[in-house]
N, C-alpha and C positions, 0 to 999 in steps of 0.2 A: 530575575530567574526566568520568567516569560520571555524575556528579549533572547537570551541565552537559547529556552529550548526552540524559538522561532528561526535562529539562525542557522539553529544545527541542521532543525527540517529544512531550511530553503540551501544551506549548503547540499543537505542528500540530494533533495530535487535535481536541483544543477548535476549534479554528477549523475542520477538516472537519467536524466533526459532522452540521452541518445542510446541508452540501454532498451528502457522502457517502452519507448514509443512501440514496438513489435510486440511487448509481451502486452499489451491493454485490448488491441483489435486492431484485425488483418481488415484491409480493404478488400471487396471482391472482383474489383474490378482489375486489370493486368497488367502492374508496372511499365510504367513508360521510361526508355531508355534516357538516361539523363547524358546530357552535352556536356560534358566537364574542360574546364577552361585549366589550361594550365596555370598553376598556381607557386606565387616566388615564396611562400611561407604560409605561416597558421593561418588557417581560416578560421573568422569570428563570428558568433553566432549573434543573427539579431534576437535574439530571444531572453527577455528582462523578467527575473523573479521578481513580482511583487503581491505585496498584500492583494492587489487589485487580482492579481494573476490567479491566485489560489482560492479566491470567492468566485472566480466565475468559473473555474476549471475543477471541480473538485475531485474529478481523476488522479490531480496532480496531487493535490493535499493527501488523496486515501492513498498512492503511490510513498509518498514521503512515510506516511505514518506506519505502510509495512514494513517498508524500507526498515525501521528507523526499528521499528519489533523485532524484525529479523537478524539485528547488528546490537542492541543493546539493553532488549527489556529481557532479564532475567527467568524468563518462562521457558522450560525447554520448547512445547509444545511448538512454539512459532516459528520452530523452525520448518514443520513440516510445507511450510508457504516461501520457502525459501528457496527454493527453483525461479529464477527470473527468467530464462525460455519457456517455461510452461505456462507463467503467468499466473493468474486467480481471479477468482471470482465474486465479487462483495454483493450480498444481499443486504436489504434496509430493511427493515422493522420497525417505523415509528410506534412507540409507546406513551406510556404515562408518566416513566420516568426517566424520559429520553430516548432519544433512536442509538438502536442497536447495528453497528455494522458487522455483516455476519464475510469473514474471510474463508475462502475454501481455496486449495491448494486447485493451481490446474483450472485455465480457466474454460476448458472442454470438459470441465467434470459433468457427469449426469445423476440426476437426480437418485438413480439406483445407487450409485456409489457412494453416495453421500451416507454411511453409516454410523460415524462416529461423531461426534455435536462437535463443532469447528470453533477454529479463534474466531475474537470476537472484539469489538473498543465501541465506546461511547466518547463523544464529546462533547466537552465541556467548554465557557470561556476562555477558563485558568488553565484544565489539561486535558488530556487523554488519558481514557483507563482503558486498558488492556486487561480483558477477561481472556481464560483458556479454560478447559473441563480436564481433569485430572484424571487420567486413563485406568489407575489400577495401584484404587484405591477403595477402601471399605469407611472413609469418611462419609457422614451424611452432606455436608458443604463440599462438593467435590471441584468448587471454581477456584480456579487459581486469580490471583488481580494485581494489579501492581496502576499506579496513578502516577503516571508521570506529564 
């Protein structure tokens, strides 16, 4: 079951790649015109998913993991992070009973805006839990979760 949910993230990965790169962070310096060589067919990327890859990159792994919230964890809420032009913003939180990734919709959001408590995942060896805060409700447990 682990191999399963690993492959589905490095499958997402691959397929953000050349989405993403733009939605994570702009360079400030000024595009340099690229020389483009005429081409007889597909062009191939050298660029190799691996275990190696997402331990050193963990842009990539937090990229995979919205991804991945955004298309199939049963929380409505994540979807408000589902704009891949605008991007997001993840805050860390180490704690006591793990670090908390804190997701915010919009990765120009400003601290004034941030008014309602944001998605949120912890990891783990085995999974990812995906927390969300339940907007409008009169429950005292108002977190929604799911562990996949």
């Amino acid at each position: 079951m682990l191999k399963r949910k690993f492959m589905v993230l490095s499958l997402l990965v691959i397929g953000l790649m050349g989405g993403l790169t733009g939605c994570m962070s702009q360079s400030s310096r000024a595009p340099v015109p690229a020389r483009h060589k005429k081409s007889n067919g597909p062009q191939k990327s050298d660029f190799k998913l691996t275990s190696d890859t997402i331990n050193n990159h963990p842009r990539i792994l937090y990229a995979a993991i919205i991804y991945y919230a955004i298309h199939d964890v049963p929380i409505q809420r994540w979807q408000e992070v589902a704009d891949m032009d605008a991007g997001w913003q993840i805050e860390i939180y180490p704690g006591g009973h793990g670090t908390r990734y804190l997701v915010w919709p919009d990765k120009h959001i400003s601290d004034r805006e941030k008014q309602l408590a944001p998605n949120w995942f912890r990891l783990s060896k085995q999974a990812v839990n995906y927390h969300s805060f339940e907007v409008h409700t009169d429950r005292q447990d108002a977190d929604q979760h799911v562990r996949w």
